[in-house]
C-alpha positions in Angstrom: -167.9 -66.0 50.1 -169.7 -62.8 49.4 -171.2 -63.3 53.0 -168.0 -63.1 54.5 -167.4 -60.1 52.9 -170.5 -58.1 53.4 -169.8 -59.3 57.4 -165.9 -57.5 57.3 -166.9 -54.6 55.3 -167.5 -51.9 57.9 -164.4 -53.4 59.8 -161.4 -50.8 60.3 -158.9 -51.2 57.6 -155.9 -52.0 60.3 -158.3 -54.2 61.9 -159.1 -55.8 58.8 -155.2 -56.2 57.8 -154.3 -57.9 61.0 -157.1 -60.1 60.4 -155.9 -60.9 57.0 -152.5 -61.7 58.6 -153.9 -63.9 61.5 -155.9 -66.1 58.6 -152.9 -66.9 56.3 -150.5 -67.4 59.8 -153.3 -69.9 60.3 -153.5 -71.2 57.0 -149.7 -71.6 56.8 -149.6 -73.5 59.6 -152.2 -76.2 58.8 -150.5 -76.1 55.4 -146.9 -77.0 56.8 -148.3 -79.2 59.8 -150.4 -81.0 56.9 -147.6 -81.6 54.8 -145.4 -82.8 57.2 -147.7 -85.8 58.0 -148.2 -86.1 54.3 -144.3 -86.9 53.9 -144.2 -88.8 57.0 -146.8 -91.2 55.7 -144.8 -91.1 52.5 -141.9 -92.2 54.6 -143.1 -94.7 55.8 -144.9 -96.0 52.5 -148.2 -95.5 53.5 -149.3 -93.5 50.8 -150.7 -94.9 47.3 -151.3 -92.0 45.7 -149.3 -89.1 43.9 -149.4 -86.2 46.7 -147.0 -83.9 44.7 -149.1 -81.9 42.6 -151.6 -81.5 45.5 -149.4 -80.5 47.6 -147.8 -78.1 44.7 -151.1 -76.1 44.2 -152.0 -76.1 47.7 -148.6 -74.0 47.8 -149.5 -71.5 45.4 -152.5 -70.8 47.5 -150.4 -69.9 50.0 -148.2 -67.8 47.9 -151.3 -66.0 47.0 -152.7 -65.6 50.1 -149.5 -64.0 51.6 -149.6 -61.7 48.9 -153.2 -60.8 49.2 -152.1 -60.1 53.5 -149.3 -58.9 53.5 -148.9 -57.1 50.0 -146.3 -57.0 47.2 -142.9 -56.0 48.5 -142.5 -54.1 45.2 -142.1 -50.9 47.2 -140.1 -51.9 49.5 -137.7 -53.0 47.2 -137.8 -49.7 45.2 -137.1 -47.7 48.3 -133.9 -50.0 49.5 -132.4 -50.1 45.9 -133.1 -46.4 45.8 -130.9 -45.9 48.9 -128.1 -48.4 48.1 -127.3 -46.7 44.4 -127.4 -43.2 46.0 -124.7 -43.1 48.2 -124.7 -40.3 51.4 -123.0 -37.2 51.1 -119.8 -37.5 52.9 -118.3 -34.5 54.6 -116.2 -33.3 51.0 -119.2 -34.1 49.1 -121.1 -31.3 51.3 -118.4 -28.8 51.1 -118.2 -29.2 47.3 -122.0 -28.4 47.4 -122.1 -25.6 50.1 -118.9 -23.7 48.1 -119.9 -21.6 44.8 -118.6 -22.7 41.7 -115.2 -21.6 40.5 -116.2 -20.2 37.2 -113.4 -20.1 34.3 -114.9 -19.4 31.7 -117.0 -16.5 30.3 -120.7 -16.5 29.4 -119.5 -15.8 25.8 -117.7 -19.0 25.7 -121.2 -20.5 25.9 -123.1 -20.8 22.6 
């Protein structure tokens, strides 16, 4: 493993991203392609064996890998919720902001 690294290291981080997201496209794929034949065999009662919790970890592997590509969408998340509980001005909101304030009282009133 440390190999592998050491050989990437002086890549371009935006080339090495994309790599990153080629690899766990690739290992998605083997992962769905080799669990469909897994429950096809299943189907047919070919299989003697408990696949399940194989097939289980495999799939947290592939959770972490996609995290480890593409990233936590803990940002993304932020940002959206950020705009959805803020609502945009609407045009009386931006008059109410542009105009001073009407001011009834008196500074003494203030303590």
């Amino acid at each position: 493993m440390g190999r592998r690294h050491y050989k990437y290291a002086n890549m371009d981080p935006d080339q090495r991203r994309s790599l990153q997201k080629y690899r766990f496209i690739r290992h998605l794929l083997v992962y769905l392609g080799f669990n469909a034949f897994v429950i096809y065999q299943h189907w047919r009662g070919g299989l003697g064996f408990d696949w399940y919790p194989m097939t289980l970890g495999w799939g947290i592997g592939v959770a972490i890998h996609y995290l480890r590509a593409y990233g936590w969408p803990k940002a993304e998340i932020r940002q959206t919720s950020r705009r959805q509980m803020l609502p945009s001005p609407g045009e009386d909101q931006e008059e109410m902001l542009l105009k001073p304030l009407d001011k009834r009282w008196s500074d003494k009133d203030l303590v």
